[in-house]
C-alpha angles and dihedrals in degrees: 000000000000086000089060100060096049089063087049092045149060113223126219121207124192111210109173122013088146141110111267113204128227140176141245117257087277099050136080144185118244135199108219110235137190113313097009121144123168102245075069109040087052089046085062103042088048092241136116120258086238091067090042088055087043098050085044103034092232114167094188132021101257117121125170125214119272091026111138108230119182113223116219138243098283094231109019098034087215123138125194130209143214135182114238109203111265115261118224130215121200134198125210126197113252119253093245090051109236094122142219141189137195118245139195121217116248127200104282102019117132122184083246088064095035097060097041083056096058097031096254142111134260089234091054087051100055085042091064092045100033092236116172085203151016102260104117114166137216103279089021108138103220115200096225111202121190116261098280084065088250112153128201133160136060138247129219099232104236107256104242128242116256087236117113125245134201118219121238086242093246097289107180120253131190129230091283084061094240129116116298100217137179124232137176131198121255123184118204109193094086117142118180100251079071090075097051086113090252104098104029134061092221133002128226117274097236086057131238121347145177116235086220086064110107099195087051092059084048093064089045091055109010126013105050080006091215085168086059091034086059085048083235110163084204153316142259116224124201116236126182092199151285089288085065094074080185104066083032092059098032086057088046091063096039096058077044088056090050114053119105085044142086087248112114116169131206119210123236110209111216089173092120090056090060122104112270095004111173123193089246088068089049086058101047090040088050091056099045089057082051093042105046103015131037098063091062104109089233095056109091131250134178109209092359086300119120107246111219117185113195118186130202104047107184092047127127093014098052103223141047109252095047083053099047085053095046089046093053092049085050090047095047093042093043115037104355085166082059082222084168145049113261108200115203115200111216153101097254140043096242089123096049135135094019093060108051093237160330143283133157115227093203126038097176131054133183092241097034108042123186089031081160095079085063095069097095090052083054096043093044090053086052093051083053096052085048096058099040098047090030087224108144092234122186113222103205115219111227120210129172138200092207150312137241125134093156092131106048091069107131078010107172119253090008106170098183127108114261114270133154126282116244144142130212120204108236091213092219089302111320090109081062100051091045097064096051089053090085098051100085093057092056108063090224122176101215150015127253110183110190095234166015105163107354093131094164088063101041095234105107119116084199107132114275137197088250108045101018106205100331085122096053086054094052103051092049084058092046091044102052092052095046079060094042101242 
């Protein structure tokens, strides 16, 4: 019925009959880009965070790419507004009659919904507006075809404000439409016994360290700045929980460390790894990340949402289907809004589309070697988790500079599954590259290096003894093409 009169009528949509706000003379709108916070932004424009959050009523710090701020009077903070006169789209019936219409996305609308609602299909939508995936947003007009895939109709282009934009510089998105970045692992329990030479095929140039040690995380991120050397846009520690005060601390200095630069870190939460884990302590793991930490400007966030990547899904429960259940209790118990990105680690999609998405951890294996070339098989099982359950999902690319734990075997305190002990030589390089080669036939979304300073495993590109920062360098090529510049 309600297709029927769409072909007899001509709809009227309303898009702005809203307030737009402008500045002063002084003032000006900005477009957040990559590695914006607003300590920053304000620092450039010459104005205090709080007027930023006023003119914006903005009650936290966080701020999402893409997002619009005004920026305040300099000296006074105020803002002015005006009404601009609202725009109208219309939508005609085809001359064959079969009819479309022109639709803009609600809160809570999917393309799943949104077909069913005018009798058509996803495919046919994406078609029309030639979408690569299945992310709409709230305000989005969206051209509806019948269900043949047939269009018809035309649109008033909005007449745009007089206020002045600035563009977001061409950062690359995925297919969600959010940043690709690019993140490499860190680990933040070293001693410096770790570095004797018997547990560890190299050691790092700058010679042995303690992760505790501040001025050690600001070379990492500051001083020498080897995260921005390896053109990172961030890493992803690894964190056993808040009852580690160790990694907590260590994180807590890290985001410290970090403030003032582009680098913004994920966690990755290893609680359920840990001897005894319930999933009481994953909860509660899960909401202190949400509570302490996310908001912080140099945590990162994809479309304005927190991204947590969590490793090892069967354990503690033992098999798949135990931990699906137990990871839908979590899910349910710590972010039921689903306000941020859960990343499962895995080779199927068992845990999709309750987790937000896919990565592998390890991408080599002693008795499958080059389980990198499998990626595109992972990423295409994902895609087809995404269109039958119509859940925008990220695949993660995994890429590795090498591989050789040959000397943590009986390694004390060891908290890994059991897997077989093996090295691969990195040939200067070329192991590297070829485990990047892959990444162009999967569509991924963003970049995991393994790693930055997992020297138990042989996979940092933290500078060593034997190759300096050739691995820094490298990954700052790899990196950039993975983001197309």
């Amino acid at each position: 019925m309600r297709r029927i009169i769409l072909i007899l009528l001509t709809v009227t949509v309303i898009l702005s009959a809203f307030p737009i706000q402008t500045v002063e003379a002084q003032g000006a709108n900005y477009t957040v880009q990559a590695g914006d916070n607003l300590s920053r932004i304000a620092r450039k424009f010459g104005v205090t965070v709080e007027a930023i959050q006023k003119a914006n009523n903005l009650s936290g710090t966080v701020i999402f790419i893409g997002q619009v701020l005004i920026i305040p009077n300099g000296a006074s903070g105020a803002v002015t507004t005006t009404t601009t006169p609202p725009t109208t789209v219309t939508a005609t019936p085809s001359s064959a009659g079969s009819g479309s219409a022109i639709y803009v996305v609600k809160r809570g609308d999917n393309l799943s919904r949104i077909a069913r609602s005018f009798n058509t299909t996803v495919l046919a939508i994406q078609k029309a507006n030639k979408l690569t995936g299945v992310t709409i947003f709230v305000g989005q007009v969206l051209l509806i075809p019948d269900a043949s895939g047939n269009v018809s109709g035309t649109t008033s282009t909005p007449t745009p404000s007089t206020t002045t934009t600035t563009t977001t510089g061409g950062a690359a998105v995925n297919h969600l439409g959010t940043e690709r970045v690019v993140l490499a692992d860190y680990m933040m329990w070293y001693d410096p016994s770790t570095f004797d030479g018997n547990k560890t095929w190299d050691v790092p140039s700058a010679g042995a360290y303690n992760s505790d040690d501040f001025g050690t995380i600001q070379r990492h991120i500051r001083h020498i700045a080897q995260a921005q050397q390896a053109c990172l846009d961030g890493f992803t520690p690894h964190w056993y929980g808040p009852q580690d005060s160790r990694t907590t601390n260590n994180f807590n200095k890290l985001l410290q460390a970090s403030g003032g630069t582009n680098l913004r870190h994920a966690i990755v939460i290893q609680t359920n790894i840990v001897p005894g884990a319930t999933e009481q302590m994953i909860i509660e793991a899960i909401k202190y990340v949400m509570n302490n930490w996310t908001s912080n400007a140099n945590y990162l966030k994809l479309g304005g949402k927190p991204l947590i990547i969590f490793t090892d899904m069967p354990r503690p429960w033992g098999s798949d289907a135990a931990a699906l259940a137990a990871w839908t209790r979590i899910r349910a118990a710590a972010d039921p809004s689903r306000s941020t990105i859960w990343m499962a680690e895995g080779l199927v999609t068992t845990f999709n589309p309750l987790f937000d998405g896919l990565y592998a951890y390890r991408i080599d294996h002693r008795d499958f070697p080059q389980s990198w070339l499998k990626q595109s098989r992972w990423s295409s099982a994902l895609r087809s988790v995404e269109r039958s359950s119509n859940t925008p999902l990220y695949f993660a690319d995994t890429i590795a500079a090498g591989f050789d734990d040959t000397k943590s075997v009986n390694a004390p305190g060891d908290l890994r599954n059991d897997a077989p002990h093996f090295a691969r030589d990195r040939r200067s390089g070329q192991y590297y590259r070829d485990t990047f080669s892959v990444v162009t036939k999967t569509g991924g979304d963003f970049l995991f290096v393994k790693s930055f300073n997992e020297w138990i495993e042989g996979t940092e590109i933290e500078p060593g003894r034997s190759y300096g920062d050739l691995y820094l360098n490298l990954t700052c090529e790899l990196g950039n093409r993975y983001r197309g510049k």
